[in-house]
BAVEX-746742 format. One line per 4 residues: their letters; for each residue x, y, z of N, C-alpha, C, O. Coordinates in nm, 2 decimals, decimal comma, always signed. Each point is the difference from the previous one (the first is absolute). Layout:
a> X Y Z X Y Z X Y Z X Y Z  ... $
% end
This chain:
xxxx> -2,85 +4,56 -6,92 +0,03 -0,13 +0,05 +0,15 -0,02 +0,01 +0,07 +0,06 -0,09  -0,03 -0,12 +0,18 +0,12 -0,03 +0,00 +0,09 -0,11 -0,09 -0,05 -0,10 -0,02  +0,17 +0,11 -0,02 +0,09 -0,06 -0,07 +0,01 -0,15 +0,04 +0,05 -0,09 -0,07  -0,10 +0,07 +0,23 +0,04 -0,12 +0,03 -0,11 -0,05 +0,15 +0,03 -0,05 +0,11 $
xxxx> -0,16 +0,07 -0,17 -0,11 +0,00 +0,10 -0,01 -0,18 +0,04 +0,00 -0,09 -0,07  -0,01 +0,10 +0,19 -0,02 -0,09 +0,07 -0,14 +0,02 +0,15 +0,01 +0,02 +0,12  -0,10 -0,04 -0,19 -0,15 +0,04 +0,12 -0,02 -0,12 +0,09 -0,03 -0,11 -0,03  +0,07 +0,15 +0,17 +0,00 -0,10 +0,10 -0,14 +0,08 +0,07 -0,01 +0,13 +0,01 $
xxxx> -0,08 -0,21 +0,04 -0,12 -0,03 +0,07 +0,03 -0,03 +0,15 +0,02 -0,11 +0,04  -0,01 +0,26 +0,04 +0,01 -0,03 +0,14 -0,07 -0,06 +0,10 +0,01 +0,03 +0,12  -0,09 -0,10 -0,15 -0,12 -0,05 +0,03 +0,02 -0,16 -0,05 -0,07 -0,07 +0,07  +0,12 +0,04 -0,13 +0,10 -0,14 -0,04 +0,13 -0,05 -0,08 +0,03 -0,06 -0,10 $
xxxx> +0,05 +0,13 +0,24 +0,13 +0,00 +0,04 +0,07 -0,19 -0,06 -0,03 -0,11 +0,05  +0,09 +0,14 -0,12 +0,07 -0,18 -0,04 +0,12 -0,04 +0,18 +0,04 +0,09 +0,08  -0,04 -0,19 -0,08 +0,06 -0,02 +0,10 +0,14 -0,02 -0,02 +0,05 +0,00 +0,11  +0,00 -0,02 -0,17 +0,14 -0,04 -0,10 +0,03 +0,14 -0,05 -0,09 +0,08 -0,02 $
xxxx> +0,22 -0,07 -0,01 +0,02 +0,12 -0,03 +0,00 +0,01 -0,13 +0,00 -0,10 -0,07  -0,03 +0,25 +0,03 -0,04 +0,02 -0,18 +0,15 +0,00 -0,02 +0,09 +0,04 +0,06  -0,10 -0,12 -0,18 +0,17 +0,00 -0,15 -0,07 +0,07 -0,05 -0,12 -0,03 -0,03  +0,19 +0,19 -0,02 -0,08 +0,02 -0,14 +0,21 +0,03 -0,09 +0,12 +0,01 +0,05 $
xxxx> -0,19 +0,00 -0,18 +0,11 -0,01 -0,06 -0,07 +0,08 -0,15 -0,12 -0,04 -0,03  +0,20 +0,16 -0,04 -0,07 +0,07 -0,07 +0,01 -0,02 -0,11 +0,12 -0,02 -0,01  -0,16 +0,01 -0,08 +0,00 -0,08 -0,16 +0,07 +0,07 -0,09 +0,06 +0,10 +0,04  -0,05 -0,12 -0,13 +0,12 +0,04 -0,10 -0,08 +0,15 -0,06 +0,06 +0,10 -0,03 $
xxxx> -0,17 -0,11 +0,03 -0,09 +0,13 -0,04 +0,00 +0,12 +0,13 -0,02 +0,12 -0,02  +0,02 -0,16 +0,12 -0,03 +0,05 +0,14 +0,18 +0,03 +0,02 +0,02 +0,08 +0,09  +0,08 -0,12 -0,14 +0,13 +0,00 +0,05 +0,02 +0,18 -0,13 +0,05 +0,10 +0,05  -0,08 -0,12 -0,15 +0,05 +0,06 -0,12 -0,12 +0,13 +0,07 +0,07 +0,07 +0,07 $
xxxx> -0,16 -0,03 -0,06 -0,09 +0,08 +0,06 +0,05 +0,09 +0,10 -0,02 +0,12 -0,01  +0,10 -0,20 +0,12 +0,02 +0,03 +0,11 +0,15 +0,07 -0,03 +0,04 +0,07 +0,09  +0,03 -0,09 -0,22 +0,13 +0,02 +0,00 -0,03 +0,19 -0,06 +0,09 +0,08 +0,02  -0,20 -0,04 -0,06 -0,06 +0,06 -0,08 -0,05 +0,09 +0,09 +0,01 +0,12 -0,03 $
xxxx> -0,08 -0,13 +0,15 -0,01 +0,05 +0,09 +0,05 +0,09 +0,09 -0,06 +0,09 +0,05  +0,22 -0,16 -0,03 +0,09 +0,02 +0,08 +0,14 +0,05 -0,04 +0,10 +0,02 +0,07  -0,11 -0,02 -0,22 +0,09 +0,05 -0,12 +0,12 -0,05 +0,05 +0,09 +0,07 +0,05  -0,09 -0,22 -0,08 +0,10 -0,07 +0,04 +0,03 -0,08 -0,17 -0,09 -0,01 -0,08 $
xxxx> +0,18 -0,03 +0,07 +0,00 -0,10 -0,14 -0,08 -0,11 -0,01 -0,09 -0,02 -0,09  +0,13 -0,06 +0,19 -0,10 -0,10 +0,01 +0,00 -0,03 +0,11 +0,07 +0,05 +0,09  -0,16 -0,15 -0,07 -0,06 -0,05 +0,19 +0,06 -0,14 -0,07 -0,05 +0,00 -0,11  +0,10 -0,10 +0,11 +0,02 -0,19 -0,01 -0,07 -0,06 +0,08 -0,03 -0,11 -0,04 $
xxxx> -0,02 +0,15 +0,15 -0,05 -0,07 +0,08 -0,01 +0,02 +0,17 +0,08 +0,01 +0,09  -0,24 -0,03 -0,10 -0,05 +0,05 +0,13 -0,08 -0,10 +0,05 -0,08 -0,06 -0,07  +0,10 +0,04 +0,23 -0,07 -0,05 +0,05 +0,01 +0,00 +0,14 +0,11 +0,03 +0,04  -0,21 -0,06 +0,05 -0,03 -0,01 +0,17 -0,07 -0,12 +0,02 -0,06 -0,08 -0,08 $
xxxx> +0,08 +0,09 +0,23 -0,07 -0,09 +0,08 +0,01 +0,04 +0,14 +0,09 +0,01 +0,08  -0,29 +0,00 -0,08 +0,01 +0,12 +0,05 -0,14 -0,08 +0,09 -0,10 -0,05 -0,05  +0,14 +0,06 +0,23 -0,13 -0,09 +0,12 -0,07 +0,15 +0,02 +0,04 +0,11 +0,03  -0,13 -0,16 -0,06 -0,18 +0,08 +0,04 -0,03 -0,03 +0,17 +0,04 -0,10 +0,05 $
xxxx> -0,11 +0,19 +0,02 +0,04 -0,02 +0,14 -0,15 +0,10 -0,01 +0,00 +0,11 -0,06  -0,11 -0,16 +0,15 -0,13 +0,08 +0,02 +0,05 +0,06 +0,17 +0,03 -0,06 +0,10  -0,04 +0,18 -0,13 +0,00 +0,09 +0,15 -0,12 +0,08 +0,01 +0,02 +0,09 -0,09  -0,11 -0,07 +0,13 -0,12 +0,02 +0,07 -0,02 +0,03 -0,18 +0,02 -0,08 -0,09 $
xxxx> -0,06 +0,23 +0,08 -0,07 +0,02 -0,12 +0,13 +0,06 -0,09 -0,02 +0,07 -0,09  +0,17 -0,13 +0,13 +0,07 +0,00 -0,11 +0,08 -0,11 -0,03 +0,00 -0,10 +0,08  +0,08 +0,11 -0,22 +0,06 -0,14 -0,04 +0,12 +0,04 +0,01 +0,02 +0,11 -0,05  +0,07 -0,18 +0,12 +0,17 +0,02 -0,02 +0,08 -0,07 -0,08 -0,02 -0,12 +0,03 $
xxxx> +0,08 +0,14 -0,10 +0,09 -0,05 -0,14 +0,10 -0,02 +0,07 +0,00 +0,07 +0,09  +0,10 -0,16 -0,10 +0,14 -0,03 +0,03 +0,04 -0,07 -0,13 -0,08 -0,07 -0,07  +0,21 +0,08 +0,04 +0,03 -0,09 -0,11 +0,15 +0,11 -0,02 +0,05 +0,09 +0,06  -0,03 -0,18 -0,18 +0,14 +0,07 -0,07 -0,03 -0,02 -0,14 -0,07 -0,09 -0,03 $
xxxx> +0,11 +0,19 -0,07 +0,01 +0,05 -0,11 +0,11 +0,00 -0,13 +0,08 +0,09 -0,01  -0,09 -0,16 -0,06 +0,12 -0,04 -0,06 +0,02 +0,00 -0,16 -0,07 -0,07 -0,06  +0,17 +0,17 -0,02 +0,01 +0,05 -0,05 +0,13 +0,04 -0,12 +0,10 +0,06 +0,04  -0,11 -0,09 -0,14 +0,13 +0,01 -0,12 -0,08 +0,09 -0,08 -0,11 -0,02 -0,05 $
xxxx> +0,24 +0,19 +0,06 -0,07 +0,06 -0,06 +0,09 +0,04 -0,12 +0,11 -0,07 +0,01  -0,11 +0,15 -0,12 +0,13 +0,03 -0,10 +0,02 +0,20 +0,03 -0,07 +0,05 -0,09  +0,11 +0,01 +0,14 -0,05 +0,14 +0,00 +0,15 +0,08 -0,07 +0,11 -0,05 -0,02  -0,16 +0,18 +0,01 +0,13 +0,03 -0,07 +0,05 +0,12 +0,14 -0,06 +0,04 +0,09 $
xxxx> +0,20 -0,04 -0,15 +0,07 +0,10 +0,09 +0,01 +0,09 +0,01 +0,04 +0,04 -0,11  -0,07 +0,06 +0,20 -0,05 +0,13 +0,01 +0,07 +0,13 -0,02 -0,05 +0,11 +0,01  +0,20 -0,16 -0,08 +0,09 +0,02 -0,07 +0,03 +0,02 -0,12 -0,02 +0,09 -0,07  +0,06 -0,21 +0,05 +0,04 -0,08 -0,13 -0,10 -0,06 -0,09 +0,03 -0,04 -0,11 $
xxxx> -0,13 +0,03 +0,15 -0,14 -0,11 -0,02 +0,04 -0,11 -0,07 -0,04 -0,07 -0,10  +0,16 +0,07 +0,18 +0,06 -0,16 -0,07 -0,13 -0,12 +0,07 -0,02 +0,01 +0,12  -0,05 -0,09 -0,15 -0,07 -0,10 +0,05 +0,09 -0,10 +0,09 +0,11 -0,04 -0,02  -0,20 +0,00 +0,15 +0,03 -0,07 +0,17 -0,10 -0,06 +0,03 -0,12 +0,03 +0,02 $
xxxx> +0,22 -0,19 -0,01 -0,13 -0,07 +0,05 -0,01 +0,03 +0,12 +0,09 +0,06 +0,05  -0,22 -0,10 +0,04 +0,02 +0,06 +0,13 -0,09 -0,14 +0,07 -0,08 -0,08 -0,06  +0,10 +0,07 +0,15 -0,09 -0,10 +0,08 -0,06 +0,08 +0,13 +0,07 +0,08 +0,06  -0,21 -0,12 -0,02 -0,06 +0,07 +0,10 -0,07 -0,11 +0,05 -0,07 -0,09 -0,06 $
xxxx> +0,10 +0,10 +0,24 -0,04 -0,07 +0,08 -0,07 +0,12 +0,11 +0,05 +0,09 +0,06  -0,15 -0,14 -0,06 -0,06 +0,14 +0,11 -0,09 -0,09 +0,04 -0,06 -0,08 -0,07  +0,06 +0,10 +0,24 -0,11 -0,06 +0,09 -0,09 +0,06 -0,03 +0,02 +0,06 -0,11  -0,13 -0,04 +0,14 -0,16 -0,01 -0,01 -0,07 +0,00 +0,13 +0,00 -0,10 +0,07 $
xxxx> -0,04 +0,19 -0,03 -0,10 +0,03 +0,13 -0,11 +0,12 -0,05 +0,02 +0,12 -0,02  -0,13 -0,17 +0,02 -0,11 +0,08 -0,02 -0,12 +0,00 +0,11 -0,03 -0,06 +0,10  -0,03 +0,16 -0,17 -0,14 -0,04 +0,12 -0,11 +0,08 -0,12 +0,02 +0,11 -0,04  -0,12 -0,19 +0,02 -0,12 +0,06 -0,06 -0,09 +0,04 +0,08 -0,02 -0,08 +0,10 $
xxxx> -0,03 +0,16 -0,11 -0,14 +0,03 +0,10 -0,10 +0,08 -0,07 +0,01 +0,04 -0,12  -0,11 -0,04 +0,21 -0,15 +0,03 -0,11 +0,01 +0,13 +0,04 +0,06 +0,06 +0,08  -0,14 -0,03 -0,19 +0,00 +0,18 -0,01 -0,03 +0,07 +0,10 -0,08 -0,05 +0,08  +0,14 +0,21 -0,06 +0,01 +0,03 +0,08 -0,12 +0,01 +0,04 -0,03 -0,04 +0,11 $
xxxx> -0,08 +0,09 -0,21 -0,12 +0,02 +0,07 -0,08 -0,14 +0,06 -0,12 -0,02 +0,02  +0,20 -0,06 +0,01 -0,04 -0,11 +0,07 +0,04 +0,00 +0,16 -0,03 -0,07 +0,10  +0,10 +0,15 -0,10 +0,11 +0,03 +0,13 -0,02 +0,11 +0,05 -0,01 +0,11 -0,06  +0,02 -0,14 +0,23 -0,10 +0,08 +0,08 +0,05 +0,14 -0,06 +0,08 +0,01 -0,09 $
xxxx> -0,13 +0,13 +0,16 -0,01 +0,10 -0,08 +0,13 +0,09 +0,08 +0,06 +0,10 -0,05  -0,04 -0,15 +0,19 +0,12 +0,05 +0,09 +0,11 -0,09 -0,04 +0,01 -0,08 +0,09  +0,06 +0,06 -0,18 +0,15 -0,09 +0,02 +0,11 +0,05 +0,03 +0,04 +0,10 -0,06  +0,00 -0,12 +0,12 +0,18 +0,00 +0,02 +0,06 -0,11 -0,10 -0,02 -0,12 -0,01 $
xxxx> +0,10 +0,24 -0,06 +0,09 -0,09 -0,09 +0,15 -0,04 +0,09 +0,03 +0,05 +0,11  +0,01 -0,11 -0,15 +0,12 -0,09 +0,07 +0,11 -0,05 -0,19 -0,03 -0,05 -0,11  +0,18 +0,10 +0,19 +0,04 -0,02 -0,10 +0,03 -0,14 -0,12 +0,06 -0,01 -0,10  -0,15 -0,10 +0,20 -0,03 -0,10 -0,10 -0,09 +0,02 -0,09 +0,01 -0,07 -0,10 $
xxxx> -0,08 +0,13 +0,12 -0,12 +0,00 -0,10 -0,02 +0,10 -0,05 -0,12 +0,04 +0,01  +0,23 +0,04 -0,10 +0,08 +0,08 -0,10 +0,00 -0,05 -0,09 +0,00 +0,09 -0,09  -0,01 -0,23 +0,03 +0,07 -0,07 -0,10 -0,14 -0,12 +0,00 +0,02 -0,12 -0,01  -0,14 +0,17 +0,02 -0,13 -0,11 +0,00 -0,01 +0,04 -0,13 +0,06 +0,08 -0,06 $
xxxx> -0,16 -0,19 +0,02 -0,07 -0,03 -0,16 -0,15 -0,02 +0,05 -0,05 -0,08 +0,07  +0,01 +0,19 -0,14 -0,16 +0,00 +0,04 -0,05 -0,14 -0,11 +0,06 -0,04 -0,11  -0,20 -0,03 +0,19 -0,04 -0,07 -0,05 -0,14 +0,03 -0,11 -0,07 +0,10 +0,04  +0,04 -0,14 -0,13 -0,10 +0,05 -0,09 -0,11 -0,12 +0,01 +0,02 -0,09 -0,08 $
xxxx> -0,14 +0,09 +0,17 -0,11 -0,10 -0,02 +0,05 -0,13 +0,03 -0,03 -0,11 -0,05  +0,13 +0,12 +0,17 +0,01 -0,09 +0,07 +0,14 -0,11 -0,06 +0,05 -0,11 +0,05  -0,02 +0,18 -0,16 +0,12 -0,03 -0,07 +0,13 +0,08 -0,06 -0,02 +0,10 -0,07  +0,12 -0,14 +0,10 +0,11 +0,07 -0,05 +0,10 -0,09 -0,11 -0,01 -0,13 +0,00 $
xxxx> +0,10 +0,19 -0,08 +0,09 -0,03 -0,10 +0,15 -0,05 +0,05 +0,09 +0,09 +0,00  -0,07 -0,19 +0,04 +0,10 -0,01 +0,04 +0,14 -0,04 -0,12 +0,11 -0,04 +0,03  -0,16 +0,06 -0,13 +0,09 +0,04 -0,13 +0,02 +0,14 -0,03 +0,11 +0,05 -0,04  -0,23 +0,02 +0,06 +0,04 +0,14 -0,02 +0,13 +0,05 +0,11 +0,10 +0,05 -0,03 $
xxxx> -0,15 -0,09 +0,15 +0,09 +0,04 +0,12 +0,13 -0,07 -0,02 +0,09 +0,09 +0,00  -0,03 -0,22 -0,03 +0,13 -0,04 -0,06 +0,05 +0,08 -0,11 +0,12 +0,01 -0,03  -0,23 +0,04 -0,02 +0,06 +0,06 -0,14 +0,08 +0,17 +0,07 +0,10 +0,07 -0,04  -0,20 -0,05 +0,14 +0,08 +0,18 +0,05 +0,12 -0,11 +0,04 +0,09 -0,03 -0,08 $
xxxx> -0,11 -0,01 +0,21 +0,12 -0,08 +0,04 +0,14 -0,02 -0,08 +0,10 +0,05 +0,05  -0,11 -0,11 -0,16 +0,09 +0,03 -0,10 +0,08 +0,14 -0,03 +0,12 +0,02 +0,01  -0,25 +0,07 -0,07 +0,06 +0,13 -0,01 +0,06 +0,05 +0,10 +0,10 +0,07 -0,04  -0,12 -0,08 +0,18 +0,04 +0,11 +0,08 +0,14 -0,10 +0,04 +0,08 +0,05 +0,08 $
xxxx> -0,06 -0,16 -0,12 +0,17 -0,09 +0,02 +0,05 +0,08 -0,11 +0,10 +0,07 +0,03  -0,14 -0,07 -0,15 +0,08 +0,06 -0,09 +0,10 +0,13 +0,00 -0,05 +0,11 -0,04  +0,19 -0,11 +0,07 +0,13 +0,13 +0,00 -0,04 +0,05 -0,12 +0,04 -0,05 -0,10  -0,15 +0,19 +0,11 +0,06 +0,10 -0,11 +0,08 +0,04 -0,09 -0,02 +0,03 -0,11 $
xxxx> +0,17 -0,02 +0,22 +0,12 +0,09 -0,04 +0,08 -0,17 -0,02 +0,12 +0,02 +0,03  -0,14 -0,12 -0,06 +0,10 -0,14 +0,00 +0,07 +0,07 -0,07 -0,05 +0,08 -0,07  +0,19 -0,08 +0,07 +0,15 +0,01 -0,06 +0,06 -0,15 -0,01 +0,02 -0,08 +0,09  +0,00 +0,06 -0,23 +0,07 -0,13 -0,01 +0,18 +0,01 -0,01 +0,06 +0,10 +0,03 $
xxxx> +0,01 -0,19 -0,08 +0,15 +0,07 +0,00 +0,07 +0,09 -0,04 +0,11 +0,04 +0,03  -0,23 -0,02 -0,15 +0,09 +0,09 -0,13 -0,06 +0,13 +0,03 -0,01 +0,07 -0,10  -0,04 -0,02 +0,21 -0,08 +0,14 +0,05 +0,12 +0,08 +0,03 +0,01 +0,13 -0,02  +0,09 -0,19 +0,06 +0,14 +0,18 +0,01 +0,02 +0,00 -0,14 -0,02 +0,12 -0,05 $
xxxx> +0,07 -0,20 -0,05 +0,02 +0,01 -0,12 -0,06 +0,09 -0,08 +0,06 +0,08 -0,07  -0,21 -0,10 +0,08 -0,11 +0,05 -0,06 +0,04 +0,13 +0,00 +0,05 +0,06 -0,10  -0,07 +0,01 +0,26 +0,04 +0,10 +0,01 +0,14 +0,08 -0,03 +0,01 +0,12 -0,04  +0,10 -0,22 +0,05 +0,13 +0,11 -0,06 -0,02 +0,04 -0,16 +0,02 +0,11 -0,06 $
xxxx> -0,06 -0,26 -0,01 -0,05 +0,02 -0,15 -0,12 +0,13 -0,01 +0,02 +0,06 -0,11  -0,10 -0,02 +0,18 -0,09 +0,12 -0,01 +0,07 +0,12 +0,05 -0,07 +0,10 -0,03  +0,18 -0,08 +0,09 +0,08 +0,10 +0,07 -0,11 +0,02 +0,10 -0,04 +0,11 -0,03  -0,02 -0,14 +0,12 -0,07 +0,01 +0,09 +0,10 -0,01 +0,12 -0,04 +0,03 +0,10 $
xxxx> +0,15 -0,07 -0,11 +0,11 -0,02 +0,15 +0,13 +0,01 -0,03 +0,05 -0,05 -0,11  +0,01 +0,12 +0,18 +0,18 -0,02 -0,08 +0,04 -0,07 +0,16 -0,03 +0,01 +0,12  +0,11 -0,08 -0,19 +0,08 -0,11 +0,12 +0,04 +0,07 +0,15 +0,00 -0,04 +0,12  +0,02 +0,17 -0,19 +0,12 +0,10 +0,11 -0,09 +0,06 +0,10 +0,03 +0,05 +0,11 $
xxxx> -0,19 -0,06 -0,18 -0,11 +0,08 +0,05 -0,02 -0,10 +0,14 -0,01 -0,12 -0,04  +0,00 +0,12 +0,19 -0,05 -0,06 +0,10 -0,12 -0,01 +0,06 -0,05 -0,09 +0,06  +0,02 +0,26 -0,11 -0,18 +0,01 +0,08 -0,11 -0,04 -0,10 +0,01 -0,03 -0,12  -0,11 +0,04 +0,22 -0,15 +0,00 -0,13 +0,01 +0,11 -0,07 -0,06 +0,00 -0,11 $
xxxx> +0,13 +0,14 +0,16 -0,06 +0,10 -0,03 +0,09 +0,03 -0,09 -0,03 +0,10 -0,07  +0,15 -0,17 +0,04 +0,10 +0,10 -0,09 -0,06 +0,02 -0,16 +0,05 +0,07 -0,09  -0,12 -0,12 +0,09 -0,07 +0,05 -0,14 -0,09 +0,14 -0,01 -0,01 +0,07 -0,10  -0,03 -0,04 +0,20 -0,03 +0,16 +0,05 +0,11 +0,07 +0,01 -0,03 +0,12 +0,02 $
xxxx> +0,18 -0,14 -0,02 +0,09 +0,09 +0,06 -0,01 +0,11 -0,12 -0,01 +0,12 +0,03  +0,01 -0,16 -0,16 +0,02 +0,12 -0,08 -0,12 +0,07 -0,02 +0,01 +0,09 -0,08  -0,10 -0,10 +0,11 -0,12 +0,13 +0,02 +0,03 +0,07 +0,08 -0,03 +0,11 -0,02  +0,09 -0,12 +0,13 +0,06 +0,08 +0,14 +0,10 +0,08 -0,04 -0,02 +0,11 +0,06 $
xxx> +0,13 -0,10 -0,15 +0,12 +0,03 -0,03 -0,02 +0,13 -0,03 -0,07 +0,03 -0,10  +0,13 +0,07 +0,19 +0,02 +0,12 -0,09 +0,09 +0,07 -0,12 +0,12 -0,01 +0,01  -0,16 +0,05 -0,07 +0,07 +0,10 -0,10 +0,11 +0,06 +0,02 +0,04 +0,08 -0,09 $
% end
């Protein structure tokens, strides 16, 4: 189950858009997940839209995360704003047996029994906003303190130069 399940019933679609907002248990879960320090606070609002036998999501995603630096692991607050465009659709084996994929429908969320998670899908949504490699200010520092860079050095590679060097 997911850290932050939200089971919407495509078959009764709310007509107002869903607020969801993730609870202090669901925030600390999710931070845990995504090996972030902490998540402060999550939330969307997010319009449900019925298209023949699928649902389209629109909304924006909003987000105070704490993560550390991929450097220094000095800790960075970070704020994340990411639009939101989905499309659920029912399983494949519901769908004729000849399809053409089209590159919108790369990024569908199969539906399970006529229902999908639209907390689980905010919750990838999240992850995949999240910078990996974030560098905060003290990331050259980090590095000259580790001897990982000398000032004089310009390329990526000058730290390879002395394996090259002959005798």
């Amino acid at each position: 189950m997911s850290e932050m399940s939200r089971l919407i019933d495509a078959r009764q679609l709310p007509e107002k858009p869903v607020e969801i907002t993730a609870s202090a248990a669901e925030c600390v879960a999710l931070a845990k997940r995504f090996d972030l320090v902490a998540v402060r606070h999550l939330s969307a609002r997010i319009t449900l839209t019925p298209d023949g036998q699928t649902v389209r999501a629109r909304g924006v995603l909003d987000a105070d995360v704490v993560q550390s630096c991929a450097v220094s692991a000095e800790e960075l607050e970070v704020g994340v704003h990411e639009p939101v465009e989905l499309q659920f659709v029912p399983p494949a084996s519901d769908l004729p047996e000849e399809l053409e994929l089209e590159a919108e429908m790369l990024d569908q969320i199969e539906m399970e029994g006529g229902r999908f998670d639209l907390g689980e899908a905010l919750a990838q949504t999240l992850g995949l906003a999240i910078d990996p490699y974030l560098e905060g200010p003290g990331a050259e520092e980090a590095r000259h303190r580790a001897g990982l860079l000398d000032p004089s050095d310009a390329s990526p590679f000058a730290a390879l130069k002395d394996m090259f060097k002959k005798d």
